[in-house]
N, C-alpha and C positions, 0 to 999 in steps of 0.2 A: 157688645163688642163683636165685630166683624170675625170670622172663621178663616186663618189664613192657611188652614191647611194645603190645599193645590197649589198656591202659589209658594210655602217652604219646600212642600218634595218638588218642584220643578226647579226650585234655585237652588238647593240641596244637591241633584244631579246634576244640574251645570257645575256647580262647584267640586261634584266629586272628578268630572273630568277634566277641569281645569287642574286638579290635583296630582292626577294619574299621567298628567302631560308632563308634570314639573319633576314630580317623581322618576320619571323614564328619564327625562334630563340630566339629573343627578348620575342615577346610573352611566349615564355616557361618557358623563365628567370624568366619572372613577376609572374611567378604561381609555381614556386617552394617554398617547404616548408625548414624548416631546415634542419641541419645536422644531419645522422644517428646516436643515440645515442648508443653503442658498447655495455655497458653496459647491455640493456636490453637485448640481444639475447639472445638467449637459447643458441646458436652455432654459433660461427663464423666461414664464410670461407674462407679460404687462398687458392687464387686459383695460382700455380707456373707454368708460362708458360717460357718456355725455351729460347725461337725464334731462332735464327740459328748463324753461328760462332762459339765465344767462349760461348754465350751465355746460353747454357743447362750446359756446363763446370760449370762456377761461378753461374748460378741460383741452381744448386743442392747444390753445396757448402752452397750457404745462408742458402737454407733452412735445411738442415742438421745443422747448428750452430742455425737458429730459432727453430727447431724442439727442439733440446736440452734443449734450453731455456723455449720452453713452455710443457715441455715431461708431468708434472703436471695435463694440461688442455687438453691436447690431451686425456691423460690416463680416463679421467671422462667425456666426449663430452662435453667439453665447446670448442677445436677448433679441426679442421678438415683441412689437406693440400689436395688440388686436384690438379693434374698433368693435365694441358691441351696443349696437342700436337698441332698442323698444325698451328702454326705461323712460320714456316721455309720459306724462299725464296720460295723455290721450289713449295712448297704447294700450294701461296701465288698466282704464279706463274698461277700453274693447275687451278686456280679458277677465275684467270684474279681480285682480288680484295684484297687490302691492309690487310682486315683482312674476312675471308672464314666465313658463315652465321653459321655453327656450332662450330666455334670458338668462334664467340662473343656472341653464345648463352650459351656458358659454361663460358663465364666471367662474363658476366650480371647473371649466378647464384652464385656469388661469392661474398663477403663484401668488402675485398682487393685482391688485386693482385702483386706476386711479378716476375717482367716480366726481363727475358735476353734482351742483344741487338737483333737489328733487323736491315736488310739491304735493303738500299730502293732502288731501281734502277735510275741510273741517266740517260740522255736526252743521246742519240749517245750507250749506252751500246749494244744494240741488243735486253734487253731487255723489256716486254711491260711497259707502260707508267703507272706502279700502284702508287697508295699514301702511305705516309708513314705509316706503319703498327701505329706507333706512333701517329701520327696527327690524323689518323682514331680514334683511338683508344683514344686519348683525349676527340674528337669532338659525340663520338656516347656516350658516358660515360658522357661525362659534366666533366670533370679534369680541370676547368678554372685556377688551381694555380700548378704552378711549381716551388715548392721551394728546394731551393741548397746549404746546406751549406759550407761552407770553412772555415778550419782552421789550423793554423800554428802558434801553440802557442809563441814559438822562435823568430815569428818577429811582435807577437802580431797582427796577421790578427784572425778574429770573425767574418767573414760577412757569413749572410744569405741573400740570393737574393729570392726577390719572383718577379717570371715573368710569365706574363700572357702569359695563355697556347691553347687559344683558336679562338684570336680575331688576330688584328694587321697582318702582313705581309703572314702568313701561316693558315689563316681564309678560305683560298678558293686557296688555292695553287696552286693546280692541275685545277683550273676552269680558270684559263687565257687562249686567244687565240690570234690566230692570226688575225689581223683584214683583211689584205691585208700580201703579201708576206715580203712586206716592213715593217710594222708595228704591232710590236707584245703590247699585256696588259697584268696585273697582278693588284692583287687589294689588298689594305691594308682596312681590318675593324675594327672601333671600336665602341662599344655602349656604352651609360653609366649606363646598367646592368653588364656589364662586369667589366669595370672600377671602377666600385664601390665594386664591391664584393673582386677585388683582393687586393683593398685597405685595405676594412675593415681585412680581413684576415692577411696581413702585421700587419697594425697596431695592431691588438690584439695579434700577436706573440710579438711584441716589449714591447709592456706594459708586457704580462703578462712572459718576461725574462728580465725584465729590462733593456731592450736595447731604450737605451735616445737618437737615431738619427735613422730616414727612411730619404734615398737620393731617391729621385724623377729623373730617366734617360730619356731621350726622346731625339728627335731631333726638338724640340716645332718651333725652331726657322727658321727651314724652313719648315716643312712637319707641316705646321699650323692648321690644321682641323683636322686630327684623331690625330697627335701626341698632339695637344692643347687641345682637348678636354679629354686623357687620364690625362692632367697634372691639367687641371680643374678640373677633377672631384676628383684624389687625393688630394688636400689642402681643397675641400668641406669632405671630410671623414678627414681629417688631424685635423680640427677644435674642432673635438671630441676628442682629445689624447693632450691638451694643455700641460702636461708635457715635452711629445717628441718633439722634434728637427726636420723639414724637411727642407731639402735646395733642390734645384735644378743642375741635370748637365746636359750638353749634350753626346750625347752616345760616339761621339771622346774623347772628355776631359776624359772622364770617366776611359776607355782603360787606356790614359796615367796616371792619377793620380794612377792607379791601381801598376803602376811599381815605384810610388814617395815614398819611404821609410817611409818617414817623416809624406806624409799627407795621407796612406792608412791605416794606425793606427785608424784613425778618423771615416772611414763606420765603420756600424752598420748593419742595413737590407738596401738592394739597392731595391727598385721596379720600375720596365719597365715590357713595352711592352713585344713582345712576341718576336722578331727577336733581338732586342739589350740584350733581356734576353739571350737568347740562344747564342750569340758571345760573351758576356761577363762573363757568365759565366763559359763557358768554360776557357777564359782565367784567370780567378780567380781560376781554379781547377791547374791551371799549380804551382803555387806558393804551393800546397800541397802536389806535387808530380806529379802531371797530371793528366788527366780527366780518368786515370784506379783508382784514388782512391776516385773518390766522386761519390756518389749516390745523389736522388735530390727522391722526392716527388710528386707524380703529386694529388693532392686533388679537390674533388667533394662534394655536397650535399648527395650524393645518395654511390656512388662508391671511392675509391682512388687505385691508382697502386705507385710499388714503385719499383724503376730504377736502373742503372747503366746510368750514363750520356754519355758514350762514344761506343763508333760502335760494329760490329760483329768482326770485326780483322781478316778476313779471312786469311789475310796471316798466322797470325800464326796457322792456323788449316792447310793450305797448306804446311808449312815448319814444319808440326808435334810439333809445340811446344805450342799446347791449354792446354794441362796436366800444364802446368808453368805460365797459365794466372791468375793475379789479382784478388781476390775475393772481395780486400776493398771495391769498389766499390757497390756492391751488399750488404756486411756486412755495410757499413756508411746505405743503404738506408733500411735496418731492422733497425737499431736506430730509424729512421723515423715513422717507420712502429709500432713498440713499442710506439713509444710515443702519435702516431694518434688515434691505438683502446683505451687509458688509460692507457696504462701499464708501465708511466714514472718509474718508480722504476725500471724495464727489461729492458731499453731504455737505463739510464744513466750506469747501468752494463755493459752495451756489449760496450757500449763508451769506457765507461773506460777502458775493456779488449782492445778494437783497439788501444787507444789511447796508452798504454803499449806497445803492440806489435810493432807498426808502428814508435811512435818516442821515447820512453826512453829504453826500454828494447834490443829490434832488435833482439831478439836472432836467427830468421829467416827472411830470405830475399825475398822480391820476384823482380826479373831480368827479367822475361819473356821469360828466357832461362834457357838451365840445369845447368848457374851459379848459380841458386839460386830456393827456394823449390817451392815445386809442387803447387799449388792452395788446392790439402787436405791436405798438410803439414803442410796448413798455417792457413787452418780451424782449423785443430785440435790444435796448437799451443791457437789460440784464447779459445777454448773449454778447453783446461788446465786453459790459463791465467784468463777464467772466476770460474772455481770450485775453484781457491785459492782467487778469489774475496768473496767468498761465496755467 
């Protein structure tokens, strides 16, 4: 039998400092104050960082329909948009680091953030081994909730998903290794600062939209200790919303009731982990169109950023047809973004105007080809369908 001794004290000490990372974490958790109150500022910042793809495409698009929206506040300095460049590959790239130290020093001066896709390199590509600009960018910010909504009015689907955006299977992504050639690790975390906080947030969406069911997703039932303890500490925060409704799935069941006619009627807000968040909700964005038309919220204490839930699409900048990318996506996740600084009045307008555009009216299309309009075609389409909202 082989002697694996050097190779456990080497993976031993990566592990003990993977731990001592997580550990000082926690601590920070415990000493955070509230949520930034939007209200008080003197000036708000929107800071619109592009990232690379189609992403500068549909990020300018948003904000040009937000800017519109807020052209009132802009006019008198209550808000402010800042353009922040070098979240491109390439940049990303030159810097050897998911997100470049003057990039994130221009985000961290900003209140929101409304960010294009971003492309992360995969394992065999050629190239280097960085983190997702994304996951960086949750984990340096604190963005512990990643909320998603869905809907299709037509077949009566409502779900908003809140998935933890911090902890669970993409907590320390990049920090897995090799132990030996033969045996590789990866590590799932969960604390119950985490746990709790994304609950509480679920459940005070629920109550204060009337939505009388949170479905609890895990895989409790065999990954028993972080997925258990995720599920434990949701029914300790559950106990305080005795109105609402929670039941329990697991993340396979879940998938398939999602495709059951009958009993998908029934979600309300789903909250999971961070990995069955992210697969399922993707597959909930497919029943709205696909994941070019939902945007998702990533929210903080301190900071929130607000998304396009789906990739850079390179190909289509490669096959010239980025002028004809999706903007929904981006415009769903201003709804978001409206309704986070206080500005539900703004919020449910531009709703409304998407909701028009996208399924009762149509009078334009987007294809993602020059079957159908441009991405400003379809802004500006919105920008009419809202001045006749008043």
């Amino acid at each position: 039998m082989n002697n694996y001794d050097k190779e456990l004290d080497l993976a031993c000490a990566k592990f003990r400092k993977i731990l001592e990372g997580q550990l000082a974490r926690v601590e920070d958790m415990k000493g955070q104050g509230d949520f930034v109150d939007y209200a008080a500022l003197d000036k708000l910042i929107i800071g619109v960082c592009g990232g690379d793809g189609i992403g500068p495409i549909i990020s300018k698009e948003a904000e040009r329909v937000l800017s519109f929206m807020l052209s009132d506040l802009v006019e008198c300095g209550k808000v402010e948009f800042r353009t922040i460049d070098g979240l491109t590959l390439e940049n990303r790239i030159a810097h050897n680091k998911a997100i470049p130290d003057d990039v994130m020093a221009a985000l961290k001066e900003c209140h929101v953030i409304l960010k294009g896709p971003t492309t992360t390199p995969q394992k065999g590509s050629g190239m280097p081994n960085i983190e997702s600009a994304n996951v960086a960018m949750r984990k340096a910010l604190d963005l512990f909730a990643n909320v998603r909504p869905v809907k299709v009015p037509e077949e009566g689907i409502n779900w908003v998903i809140f998935r933890e955006n911090t902890e669970g299977g993409y907590a320390v992504g990049s920090s897995g290794f090799n132990v030996t050639e033969d045996l590789a690790v990866d590590f799932t975390v969960t604390t119950k600062q985490g746990s709790d906080r994304i609950a509480r947030l679920a459940y005070e969406y629920a109550r204060k939209n009337n939505m009388d069911r949170v479905s609890l997703v895990t895989k409790a039932n065999i990954i028993k200790t972080t997925d258990g303890n995720f599920l434990e500490d949701c029914h300790k925060v559950a106990v305080n919303y005795p109105e609402i409704t929670t039941d329990e799935w697991y993340a396979d069941i879940m998938t398939a009731k999602l495709v059951d006619k009958k009993r998908r009627r029934d979600f309300k807000v789903l909250l999971l982990p961070n990995l069955y968040g992210d697969i399922i909700s993707d597959e909930a964005a497919e029943f709205q169109g696909g994941v070019g038309t939902a945007g998702c919220a990533n929210i903080g204490k301190r900071y929130a950023m607000f998304e396009a839930i789906h990739g850079s699409a390179p190909r289509m900048v490669n096959e010239g047809r980025a002028k004809y990318a999706d903007p929904c996506s981006m415009l769903r996740a201003c709804v978001m973004l409206l309704s986070h600084i206080g500005m539900q009045d703004r919020a449910d307008r531009l709703e409304r105007a998407l909701d028009i555009c996208s399924f009762e009216e149509k009078a334009l299309v987007i294809t993602g080809r020059p079957s159908g309009a441009t991405c400003c075609e379809f802004g500006d389409y919105v920008m009419r369908t809202l001045e006749k909202l008043g």
